[in-house]
C-alpha positions in Angstrom: -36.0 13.5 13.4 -33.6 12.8 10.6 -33.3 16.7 10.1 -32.1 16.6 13.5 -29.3 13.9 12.8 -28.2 15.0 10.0 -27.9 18.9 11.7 -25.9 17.2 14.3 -23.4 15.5 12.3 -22.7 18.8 10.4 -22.0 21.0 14.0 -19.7 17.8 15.0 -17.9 17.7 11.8 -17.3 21.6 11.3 -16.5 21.5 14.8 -13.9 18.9 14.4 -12.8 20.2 10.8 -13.1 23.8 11.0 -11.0 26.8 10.8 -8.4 25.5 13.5 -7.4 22.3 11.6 -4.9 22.2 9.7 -3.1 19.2 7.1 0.4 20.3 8.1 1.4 19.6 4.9 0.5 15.8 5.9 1.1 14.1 2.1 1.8 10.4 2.0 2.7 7.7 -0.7 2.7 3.9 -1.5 6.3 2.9 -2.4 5.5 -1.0 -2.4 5.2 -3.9 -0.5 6.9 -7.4 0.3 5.0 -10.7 1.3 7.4 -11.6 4.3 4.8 -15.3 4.9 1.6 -16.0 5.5 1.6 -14.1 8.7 3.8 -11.2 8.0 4.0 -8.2 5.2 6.1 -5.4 4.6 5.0 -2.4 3.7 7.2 0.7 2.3 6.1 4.0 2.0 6.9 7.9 1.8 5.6 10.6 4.4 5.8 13.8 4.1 5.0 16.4 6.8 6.0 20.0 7.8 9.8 19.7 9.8 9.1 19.6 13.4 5.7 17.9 13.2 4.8 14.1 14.7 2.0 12.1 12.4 0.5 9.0 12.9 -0.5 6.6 10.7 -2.7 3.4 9.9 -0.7 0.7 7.8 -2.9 -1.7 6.3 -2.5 -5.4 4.5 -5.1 -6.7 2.6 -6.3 -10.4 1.3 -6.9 -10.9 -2.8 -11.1 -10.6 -1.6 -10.0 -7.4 -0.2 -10.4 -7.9 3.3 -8.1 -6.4 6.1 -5.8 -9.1 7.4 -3.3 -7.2 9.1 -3.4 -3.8 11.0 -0.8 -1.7 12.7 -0.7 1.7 13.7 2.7 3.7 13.7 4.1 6.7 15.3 6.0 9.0 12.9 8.5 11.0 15.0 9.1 14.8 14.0 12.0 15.4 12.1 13.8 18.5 10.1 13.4 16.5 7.1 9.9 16.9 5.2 9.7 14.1 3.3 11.0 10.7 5.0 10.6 7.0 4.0 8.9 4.4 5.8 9.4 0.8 6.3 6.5 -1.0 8.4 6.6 -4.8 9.2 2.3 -6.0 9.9 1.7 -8.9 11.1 -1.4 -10.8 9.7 -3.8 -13.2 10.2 -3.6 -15.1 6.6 -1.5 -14.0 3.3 -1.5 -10.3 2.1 -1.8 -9.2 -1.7 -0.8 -6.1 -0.7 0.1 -3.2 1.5 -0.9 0.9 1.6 -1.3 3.5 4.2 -4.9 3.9 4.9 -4.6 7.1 7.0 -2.1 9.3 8.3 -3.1 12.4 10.5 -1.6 14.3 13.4 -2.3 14.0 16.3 
């Protein structure tokens, strides 16, 4: 049975990862971060993506026990510019420590 699982989760993922994905270029970086209050971070950071191409991405804030407190999910528009920066205000449910992109991808 767990031969079976595991042979299931392989066909989904090379479905879902295989020859017709591509990372567009998708590269991102933290630049830093600003503790607006207890309910509100700043988080700065650098995307870069081919010109012409939307991305999304997942901006995290975390706690000093490393817990998320604050989650917001942003739309990048597509631009001629590859690399663009990125300012994104989250809103959280106690003080951050700090702020990072946990994912971007295309959509």
């Amino acid at each position: 049975m767990a031969a079976v699982a595991v042979a299931v989760v392989f066909a989904v993922w090379v479905i879902w990862a295989g020859p017709g994905q591509t990372s567009h270029g998708l590269d991102t970086d933290d630049v830093g971060y600003q503790v607006v209050s207890e309910h509100r971070t700043v988080v700065h950071t650098q995307i870069s993506v081919d010109p012409g191409t939307v991305a999304e991405c997942a901006v995290q804030v975390l706690d000093k026990s490393y817990t998320i407190v604050g989650w917001k999910q942003i739309r990048v528009p597509a631009s001629d510019q590859r690399t663009r920066s990125i300012t994104t205000s989250v809103n959280t449910v106690s003080r951050g420590v700090t702020g990072l992109i946990h994912d971007c991808w295309v959509p």
